[in-house]
N, C-alpha and C positions, 0 to 999 in steps of 0.2 A: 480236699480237691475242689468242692465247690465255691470255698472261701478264694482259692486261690484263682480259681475262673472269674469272680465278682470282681477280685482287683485287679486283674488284667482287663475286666470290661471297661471298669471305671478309670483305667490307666488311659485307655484308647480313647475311651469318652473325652475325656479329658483335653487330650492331644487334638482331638478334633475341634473341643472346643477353640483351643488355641489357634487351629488354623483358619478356622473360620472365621474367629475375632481379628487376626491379622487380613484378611482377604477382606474382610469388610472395611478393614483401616484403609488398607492400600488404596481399594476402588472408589471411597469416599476424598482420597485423596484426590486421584488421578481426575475423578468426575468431572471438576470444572474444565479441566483439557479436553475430554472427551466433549462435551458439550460444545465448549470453544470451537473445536474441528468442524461439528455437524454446522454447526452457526456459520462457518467460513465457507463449507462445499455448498451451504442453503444461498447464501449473499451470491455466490459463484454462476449456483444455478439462475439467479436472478440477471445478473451480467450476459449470463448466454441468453437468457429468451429476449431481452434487450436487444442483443445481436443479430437475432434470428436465428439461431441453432437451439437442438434438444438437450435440456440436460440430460435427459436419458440415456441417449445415443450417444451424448460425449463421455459421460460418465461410464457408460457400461464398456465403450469402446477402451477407455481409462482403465478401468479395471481387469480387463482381459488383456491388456497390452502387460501393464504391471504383475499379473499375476495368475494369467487362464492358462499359461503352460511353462513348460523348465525353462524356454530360455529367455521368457517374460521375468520368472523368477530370476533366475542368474544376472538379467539386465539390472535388476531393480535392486540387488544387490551388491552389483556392481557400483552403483551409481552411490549404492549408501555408502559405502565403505570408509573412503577418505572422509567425509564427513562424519562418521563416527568417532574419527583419529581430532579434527578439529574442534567437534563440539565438546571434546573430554577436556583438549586443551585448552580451552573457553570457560568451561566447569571446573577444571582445576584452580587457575586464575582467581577464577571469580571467590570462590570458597575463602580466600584469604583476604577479599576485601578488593581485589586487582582486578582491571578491565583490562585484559590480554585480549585485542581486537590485532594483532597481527600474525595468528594462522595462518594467513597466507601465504606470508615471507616466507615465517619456518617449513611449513611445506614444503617451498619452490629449493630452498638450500636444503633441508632434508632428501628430497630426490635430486639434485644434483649430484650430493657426497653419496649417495646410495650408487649414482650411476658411474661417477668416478672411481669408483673400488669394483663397480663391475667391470669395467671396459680396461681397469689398469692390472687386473692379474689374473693370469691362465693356467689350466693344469690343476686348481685348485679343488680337494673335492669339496662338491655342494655344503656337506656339514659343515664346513668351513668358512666356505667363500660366503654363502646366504648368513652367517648373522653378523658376519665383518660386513656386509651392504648394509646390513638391518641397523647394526649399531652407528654407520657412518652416519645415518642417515638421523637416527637419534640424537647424537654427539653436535651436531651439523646443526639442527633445530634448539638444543640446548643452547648453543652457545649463541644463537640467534635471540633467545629468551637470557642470554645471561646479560645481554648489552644493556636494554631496558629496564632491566631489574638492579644492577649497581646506577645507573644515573640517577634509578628512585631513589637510591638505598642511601646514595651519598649527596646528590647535589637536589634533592627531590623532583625531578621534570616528571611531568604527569606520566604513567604509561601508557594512556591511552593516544597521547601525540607521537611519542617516542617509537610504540609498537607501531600502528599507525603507519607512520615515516620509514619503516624500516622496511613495511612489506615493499614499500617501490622501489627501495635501496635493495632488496633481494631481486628483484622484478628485471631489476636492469643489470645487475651484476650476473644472474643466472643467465640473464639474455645475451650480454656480450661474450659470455663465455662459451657459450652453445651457437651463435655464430662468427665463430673464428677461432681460439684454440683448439675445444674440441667439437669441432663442426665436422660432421661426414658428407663424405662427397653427397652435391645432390644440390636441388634448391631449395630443401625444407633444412628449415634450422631445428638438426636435432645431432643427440650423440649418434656417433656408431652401437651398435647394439651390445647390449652388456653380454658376458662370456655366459654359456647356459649352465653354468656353476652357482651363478649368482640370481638365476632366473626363479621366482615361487611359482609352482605348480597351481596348474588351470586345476579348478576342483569342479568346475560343469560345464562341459564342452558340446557345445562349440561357444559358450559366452565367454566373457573376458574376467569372470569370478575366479579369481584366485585364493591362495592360500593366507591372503592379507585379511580378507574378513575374520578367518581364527584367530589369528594375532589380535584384530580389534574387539573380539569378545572376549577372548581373555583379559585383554585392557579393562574393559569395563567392568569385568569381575575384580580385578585387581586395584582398578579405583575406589570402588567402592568398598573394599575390603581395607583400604589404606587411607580413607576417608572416616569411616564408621568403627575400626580396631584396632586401631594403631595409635600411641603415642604423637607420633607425627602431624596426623591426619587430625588429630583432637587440635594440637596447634595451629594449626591453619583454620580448623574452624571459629577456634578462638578471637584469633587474629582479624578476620573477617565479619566475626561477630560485635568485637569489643576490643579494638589495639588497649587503646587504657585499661583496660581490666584484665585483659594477658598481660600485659609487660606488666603488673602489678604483680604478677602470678609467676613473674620469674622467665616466660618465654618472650625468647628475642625476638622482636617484631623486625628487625633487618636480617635475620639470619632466616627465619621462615618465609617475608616475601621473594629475599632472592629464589631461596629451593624452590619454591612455589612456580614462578615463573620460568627457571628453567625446566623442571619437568613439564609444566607447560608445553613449552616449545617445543623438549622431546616429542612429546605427545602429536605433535601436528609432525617434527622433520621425519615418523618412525611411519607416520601414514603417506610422506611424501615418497619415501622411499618405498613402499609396499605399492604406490600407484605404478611406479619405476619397473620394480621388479617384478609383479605380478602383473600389469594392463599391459603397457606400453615397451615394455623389453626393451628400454632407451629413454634419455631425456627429451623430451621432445619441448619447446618454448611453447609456450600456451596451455599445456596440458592440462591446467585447471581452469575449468570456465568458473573456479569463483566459489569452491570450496573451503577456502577459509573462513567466509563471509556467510555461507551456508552455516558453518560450523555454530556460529555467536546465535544464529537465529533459531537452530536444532536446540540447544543448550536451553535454550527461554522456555521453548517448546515444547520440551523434556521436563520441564520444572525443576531442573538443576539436577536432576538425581540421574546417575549414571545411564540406569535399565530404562528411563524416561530415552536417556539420549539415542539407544537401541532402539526404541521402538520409532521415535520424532524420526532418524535418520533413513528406517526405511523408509515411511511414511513417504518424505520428501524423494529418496530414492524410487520409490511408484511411481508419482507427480513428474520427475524428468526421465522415468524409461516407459511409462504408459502415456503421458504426453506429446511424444512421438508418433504410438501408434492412433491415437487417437486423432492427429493433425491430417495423418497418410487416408484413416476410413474413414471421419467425417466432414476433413475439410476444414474445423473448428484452428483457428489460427495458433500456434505455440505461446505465443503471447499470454492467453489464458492462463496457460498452466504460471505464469509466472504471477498474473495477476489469482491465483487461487493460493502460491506462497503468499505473497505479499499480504493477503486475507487472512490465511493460518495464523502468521507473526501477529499482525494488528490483532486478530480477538483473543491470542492465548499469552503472547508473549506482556504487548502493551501494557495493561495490569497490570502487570507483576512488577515491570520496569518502574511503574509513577508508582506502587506502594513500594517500592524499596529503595527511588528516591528519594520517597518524602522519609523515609523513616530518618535518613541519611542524610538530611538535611539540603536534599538534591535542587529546592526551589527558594530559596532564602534569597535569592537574588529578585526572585519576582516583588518581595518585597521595599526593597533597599531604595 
C-alpha cells in the first residue's frame, strides 16, 4: 500500500513537473510580447502627457470601458471577434510561406453570401438555415482565396498584389450590389434583414456578442490542432519553412499553397458571415471599419500562434471598445487609441517582420 502511494506521489510529481516546465516554455516565450505591449502603453503614455492629458485617467478610464462591467465585456468582445476570424486567416497564409493581406475582401464576400442565403429562404428551421449562412459565407471567402492562389500556383503573380487588388474588387462588387439589387428600402445601403432562421444568438444582452465568438474559438482550437497534428498542417509548415526541401520530401508545394490560401479565405468569409448573422442581422456597406487589416496586424502580434491571436485580438478589441469610453469621460481624442495600435504593431510586430525578412532574403535589394 505504501509502495503504491510513493508511485502515485512521484507519478503526480512528475506531471507537475511537466507542467510547469511547459509554463515556463510558454511565458519565456510570450515574454518579449508582453514586454513589447508595456513599452507601447509606456511610449502611449508619453504621447498623452505631450498632449496634455493623464495617462492615468485615460488609461483607467480605458480599462473600465473595456472591461469594469458585462457590457464593457461583451463590447470588447464584440469588437475582437471578426478579427479573431482574420488574423487566423493571416496565420494560416502565412504558415505556408503566403502573405494573404486580403481578409478583407473575403470578409466583405463572406457576409454578403451569408446575408444572401439569409434573406433568400423562409420557413427554414434554424438547425438548418444557420450553417447554410455559415458555410455560404465560408465557401464565399474560399473561393475569394481560391483566385489568388491558382495565378500563384500557375502563372506566379505575387499574392500579396493579387490579394491586395481583390480586397477593392470585393469592396465595390459588394457595394454595387447592396445599393441596387439587393438594397432595402431606405437611404442606407443595406440588405433587408436576414430571416430569424438564419440569425446567431446574442449570448450577452444588451451587447451585440453573439454566438460567432464560439465558432471563432473553436477556430482557434482547430487551427492549431490542424497546424501542430496533422499530416496536413506538418505540410504547410514545411512548405513555409523550406519549399526545396518539402518538394524534395515528396509534398506538392502547388497543391498545399492553393489549400492553404483557400482555407485562408474561408477563415476570414466564415467571420464575415458571423458579423452578418450575429451583429448587424443584414448586410450593411461599410460594416467593417477595417478588420481584415486589423487581422495581419493581430497575427504579428500573437506571434503567429493561434492562442497568441485569442489573446492580441481582445487586446485590440479593449483598445476600440474602451477607447470610446475613454474619449466620452476624459475628452482624450480617439485618435490615440489608434496611435497606441499603431505603437503595439511597431514594438511587437516590426521585429519579427525585418528577422523574418532577412532570414528570407527579404533586403537583397538594398544591396544590388
Amino acid at each position: 500500500m505504501a509502495e503504491k502511494t510513493r508511485e502515485q506521489y512521484l507519478e503526480t510529481k512528475e506531471l507537475l513537473r511537466r507542467f510547469f516546465s511547459r509554463l515556463e516554455l510558454e511565458l519565456r516565450r510570450i515574454l518579449p510580447q508582453i514586454i513589447a505591449i508595456l513599452a507601447a502603453f509606456l511610449a502611449g503614455a508619453i504621447v498623452l502627457l505631450l498632449t496634455g492629458y493623464s495617462p492615468i485617467e485615460a488609461y483607467g478610464a480605458l480599462m473600465r470601458g473595456a472591461f469594469g462591467d458585462a457590457f464593457g465585456v461583451g463590447q470588447t468582445f464584440t469588437q475582437a471577434t471578426p478579427i479573431i476570424f482574420t488574423a487566423l486567416a493571416f496565420l494560416f497564409a502565412f504558415k505556408s510561406g503566403l502573405f494573404n493581406i486580403g481578409a478583407e475582401g473575403q470578409l466583405l464576400v463572406g457576409g454578403f453570401a451569408a446575408a444572401l442565403v439569409g434573406i433568400s429562404f423562409d420557413g427554414l428551421p434554424s438547425f438548418v438555415h444557420v450553417p447554410m449562412a455559415l458555410l455560404a459565407g465560408a465557401l464565399a471567402g474560399g473561393l475569394w482565396g481560391f483566385i489568388p492562389a491558382i495565378l500563384k500556383a500557375k502563372l506566379g503573380a505575387h499574392e500579396v498584389i493579387t490579394t491586395m487588388m481583390l480586397s477593392y474588387v470585393a469592396f465595390y462588387v459588394t457595394g454595387y450590389l447592396v445599393n441596387y439589387p439587393y438594397k432595402a428600402p431606405g437611404w442606407v445601403s443595406q440588405t433587408p434583414p436576414i430571416a430569424p432562421s438564419a440569425e446567431l444568438p446574442r449570448i450577452l444582452q444588451p451587447t451585440q456578442l453573439s454566438a460567432s465568438i464560439l465558432i471563432a474559438v473553436i477556430l482557434v482550437g482547430l487551427t492549431h490542432y490542424t497546424l501542430q497534428k496533422t499530416t496536413f498542417g506538418y505540410e504547410v509548415r514545411a512548405i513555409g519553412l523550406n519549399p526545396a526541401a518539402a518538394e524534395s520530401g515528396g509534398i506538392s508545394i502547388t497543391r498545399g499553397m492553393i489549400l492553404a490560401l483557400v482555407i485562408s479565405g474561408a477563415m476570414a468569409g466564415l467571420g464575415g458571415a458571423g458579423e452578418v448573422m450575429g451583429v448587424h442581422r443584414r448586410f450593411i456597406e461599410g460594416f467593417s471599419p477595417g478588420y481584415g487589416w486589423d487581422g495581419l496586424a493581430v497575427a504579428l502580434v500573437g506571434g503567429l500562434n493561434p492562442v497568441g491571436v485569442l489573446l492580441a485580438a481582445v487586446l485590440f478589441g479593449a483598445l476600440r471598445s474602451g477607447g470610446m469610453v475613454m474619449t466620452r469621460v476624459t475628452g482624450v481624442p480617439l485618435d490615440i487609441v489608434s496611435i497606441l495600435q499603431a505603437l503595439v504593431i511597431l514594438f511587437v510586430a516590426a521585429p519579427m517582420l525585418i528577422r523574418y525578412l532577412l532570414k528570407r532574403g527579404g533586403f537583397k535589394w538594398l544591396s544590388s
